[in-house]
Every structure is written in structure tokens, then in C-alpha cells.
N, C-alpha and C positions, 0 to 999 in steps of 0.2 A: 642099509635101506632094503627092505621087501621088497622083492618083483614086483607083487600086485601096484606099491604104490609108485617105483620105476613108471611102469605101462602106464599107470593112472597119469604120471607127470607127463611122460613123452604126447600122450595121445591127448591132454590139455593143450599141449604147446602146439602141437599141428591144428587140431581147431582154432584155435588164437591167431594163429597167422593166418588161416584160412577165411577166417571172420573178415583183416581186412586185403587178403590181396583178391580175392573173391567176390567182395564188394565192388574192389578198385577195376578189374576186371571188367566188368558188367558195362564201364563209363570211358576207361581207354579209348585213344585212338587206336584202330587197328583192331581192338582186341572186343568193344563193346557196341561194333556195328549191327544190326537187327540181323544179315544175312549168314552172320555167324553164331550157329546155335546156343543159347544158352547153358544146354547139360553140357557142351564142347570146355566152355570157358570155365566154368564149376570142375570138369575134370581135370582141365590145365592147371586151376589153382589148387587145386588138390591134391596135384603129383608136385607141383612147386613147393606145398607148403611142407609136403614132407620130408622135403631135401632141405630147405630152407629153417624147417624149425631147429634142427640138432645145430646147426651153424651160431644161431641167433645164442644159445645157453644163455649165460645171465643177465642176456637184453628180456627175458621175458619173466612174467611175476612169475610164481609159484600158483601151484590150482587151488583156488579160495575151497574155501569149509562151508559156504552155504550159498543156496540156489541163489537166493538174491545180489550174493557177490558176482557169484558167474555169469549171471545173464546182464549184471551193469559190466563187465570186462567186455564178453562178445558185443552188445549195444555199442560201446564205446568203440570199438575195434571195426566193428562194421561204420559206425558214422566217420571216422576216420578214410577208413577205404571210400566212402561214397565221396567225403571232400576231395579229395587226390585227385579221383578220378572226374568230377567234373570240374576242379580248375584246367587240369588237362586237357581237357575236350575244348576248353573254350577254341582251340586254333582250328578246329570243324569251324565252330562258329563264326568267327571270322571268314573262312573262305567261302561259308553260304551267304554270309554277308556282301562279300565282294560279289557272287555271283546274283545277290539279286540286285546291287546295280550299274553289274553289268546288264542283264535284262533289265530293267528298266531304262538303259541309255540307247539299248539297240532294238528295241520295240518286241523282243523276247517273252516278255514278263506275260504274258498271254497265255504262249505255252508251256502253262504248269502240267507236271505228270506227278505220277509217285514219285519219290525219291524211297529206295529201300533204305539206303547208309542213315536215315532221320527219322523212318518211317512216317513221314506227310507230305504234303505235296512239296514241290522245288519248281525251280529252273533248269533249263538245261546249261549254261553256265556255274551257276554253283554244284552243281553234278561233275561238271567235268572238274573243276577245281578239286575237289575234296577224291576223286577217285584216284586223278593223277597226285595227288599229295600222298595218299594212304600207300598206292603203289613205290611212290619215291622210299617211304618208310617203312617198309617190308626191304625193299632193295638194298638199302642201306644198314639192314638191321638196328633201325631206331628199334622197333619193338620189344628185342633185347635188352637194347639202354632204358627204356621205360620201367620193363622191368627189373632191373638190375639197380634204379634209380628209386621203384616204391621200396626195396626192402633195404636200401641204405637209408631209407628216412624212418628206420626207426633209430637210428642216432637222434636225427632231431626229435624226433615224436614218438618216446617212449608209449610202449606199449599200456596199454589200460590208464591212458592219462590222456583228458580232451586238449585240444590245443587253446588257446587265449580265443575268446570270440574276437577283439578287438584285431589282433593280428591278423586274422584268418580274412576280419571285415577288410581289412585293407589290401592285404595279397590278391584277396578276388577282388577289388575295386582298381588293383594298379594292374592286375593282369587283364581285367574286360575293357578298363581303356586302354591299351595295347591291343587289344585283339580288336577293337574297333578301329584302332588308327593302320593298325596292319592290314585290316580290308579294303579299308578308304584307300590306302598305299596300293596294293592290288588292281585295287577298280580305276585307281587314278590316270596310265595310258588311254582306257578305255573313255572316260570322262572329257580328257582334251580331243581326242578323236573327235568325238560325239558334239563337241561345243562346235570344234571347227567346220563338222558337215555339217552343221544345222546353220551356222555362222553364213556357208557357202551358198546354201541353200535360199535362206532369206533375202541374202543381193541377187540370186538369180530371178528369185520372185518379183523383183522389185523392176529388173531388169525386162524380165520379158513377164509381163501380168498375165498374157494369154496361154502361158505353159502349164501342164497340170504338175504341181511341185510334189504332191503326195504322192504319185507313180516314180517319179526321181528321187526323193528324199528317201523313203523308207525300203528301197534296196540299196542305197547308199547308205546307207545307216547301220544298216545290218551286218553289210561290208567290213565298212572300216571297223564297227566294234569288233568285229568278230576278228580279222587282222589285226588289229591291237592288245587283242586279247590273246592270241596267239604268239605275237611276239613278245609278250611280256610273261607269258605261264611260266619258264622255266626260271623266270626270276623269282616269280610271285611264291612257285611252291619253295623253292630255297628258304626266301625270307619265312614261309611257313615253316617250316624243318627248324630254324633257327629259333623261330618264337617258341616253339617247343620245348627246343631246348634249356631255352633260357626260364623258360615257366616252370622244368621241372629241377630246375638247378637248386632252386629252393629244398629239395628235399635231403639232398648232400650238404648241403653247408652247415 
């Protein structure tokens, strides 16, 4: 074999991986937050891909012979990385889910601000959910396992071959309902809290007509959500850690 066409192959195979973990990159938890630069994450997968491509050897094709093969590989390789990384992301979504209704149980929901980790507006509950989640996952070194996780799924997900839509339709249908029932799970201390100040509320109303109950109700509300929501975070982020987990589990099997 020629050097020239060595080079030619090596420096195919690092583009090829970089197509999708580069992608994948961009949509990660952890890794595809707005406040972390995008040239950062493009360098990250860049120096990954180069360690990564000589490992992968005959998990990857050979460098096609014309433009139109190459840029249907890269297409394909990038659309791949983009799926990964927002099945992944769905467990953001869940815990902005749980925080909006938390604020909405606890008369929150008002004050929206920016959220950066979304870039649009939020709550101040699902802010704190998803920061102490992100934090848990740096601490832990999930991020590691995320990544250590995209490039074992090119077992399952040969390189330059799309996945089944059907499959793909059902994985992200069984993972968003889990990721909805995992927020409702989250929000749920919150929710009983909430029924029962309001519950307490209304017989006090009933009891004394002449009390003003809005001056009572809505710092007890605020209260209890907010304790409830405190005592349940470090459960809430766990099971988030774990939905993670089990979400990206699919790419090793």
C-alpha cells in the first residue's frame, strides 16, 4: 500500500468518526449545553476522533471513489450522531418538565428568566433541577460513560448504514414516555404537597369567611412546594442518572 493512500485512509476514518461523535456532541447532556462553546466541543471531538479512529479498523468502510459516496457516508454519519445525541438529551427534558410543574404547583411559573443550559426562557425549578443533575454527571463521570457509550454503538450501528426508521420510531416513543413519566415521578412529592395546602386552605376558607386566604395560601404554597422539592432532589436527580443510563444502554447491546 502507498503512503499517499495510508494518509488518504487514516484521515477518511477520523473524518467518519468525527461526522458522528461531533454531531453527537453538539445534543449531549453535559457536553451540548449553550454555555459551553461550540469550537470547545468540535475540538473535543476532534482530538477524540483521532484516538478513536485507529481503535475502530474494520468497524469502518474503506474511503469511497466519488464525491457522492462521501458526502452520503458523512450525511449518514452526522444524522446518526444528531439521533444519539437527542435521544439522550431527552432526560434535560424531563427534568424541565418536572420543574415546570413544580412552578406551576408553587405559584413560581411567573417567574420565567433565561435559562442558558436551553437557551429560552424557564423556571427557576427546572433550572435548579437540570444544573444539580448536570453537576451530579460531571461528578460521577457519567460524561465519560456517555462517551465511552457513543463509540461502542458502532457495534450496533455500523458505520455508513441508517438505522431502521421503525426502530428508531419506537426507541424515541418508549424513551419520551419515560421521560415524561420520570418528570411526573419528580414533580409528584411536589404535587401531593400542593393538593394538601390547597386541600387545607379551602376548609380554612370555609371556616373563617372573613380571613384573607390569598395572603395565607400563596406563602404556604411556595413553602411547602419548595420543601418538597428539596426533599425529594436528591432522589429526583438519581432516578435522572439512571434514566440515562438505561436510555444509553441501547447503544452497547
Amino acid at each position: 500500500m502507498k503512503l499517499a493512500d495510508l494518509l488518504v485512509g487514516e484521515a477518511f476514518a477520523v473524518l467518519l468518526v468525527f461526522a458522528r461523535l461531533g454531531s453527537a456532541l453538539m445534543l449531549l447532556p453535559g457536553f451540548g449545553e449553550s454555555y459551553v462553546q461550540p469550537r470547545l466541543r468540535l475540538w473535543l471531538a476532534l482530538f477524540t476522533s483521532a484516538l478513536v479512529a485507529t481503535a475502530l479498523g474494520d468497524r469502518l468502510p474503506p474511503p469511497p471513489t466519488g464525491a457522492g459516496a462521501f458526502m452520503g457516508l458523512v450525511a449518514t454519519e452526522v444524522a446518526v450522531g444528531l439521533a444519539i445525541g437527542a435521544l439522550l438529551r431527552l432526560v434535560l427534558a424531563a427534568l424541565h418538565w418536572a420543574g415546570s410543574i413544580v412552578a406551576l404547583q408553587s405559584g413560581l411559573a411567573a417567574a420565567a428568566f433565561f435559562d442558558p443550559s436551553e437557551a429560552t426562557q424557564g423556571t427557576v425549578p427546572g433550572a435548579l433541577l437540570s444544573t444539580v443533575f448536570l453537576v451530579a454527571l460531571v461528578a460521577t463521570d457519567g460524561h465519560h460513560v456517555l462517551l465511552e457509550r457513543v463509540i461502542a454503538g458502532y457495534e450496533g450501528l455500523p458505520a455508513g448504514l441508517l438505522p431502521s426508521g421503525g426502530n428508531l420510531l419506537a426507541l424515541a416513543t418508549r424513551l419520551g414516555n419515560a421521560a415524561l413519566a420520570l418528570g411526573l415521578a419528580i414533580a409528584a412529592p411536589v404535587l401531593v404537597a400542593t393538593f394538601l395546602a390547597n386541600l387545607a386552605v379551602g376548609l380554612l376558607a370555609r371556616l373563617v369567611p372573613a380571613l384573607q386566604v390569598l395572603f395565607v395560601a400563596l406563602p404556604l404554597q411556595i413553602l411547602l412546594a419548595l420543601s418538597a422539592l428539596g426533599l425529594a432532589l436528591g432522589s429526583g436527580v438519581a432516578a435522572a442518572l439512571r434514566f440515562l443510563d438505561q436510555s444509553s444502554a441501547w447503544l452497547v447491546d
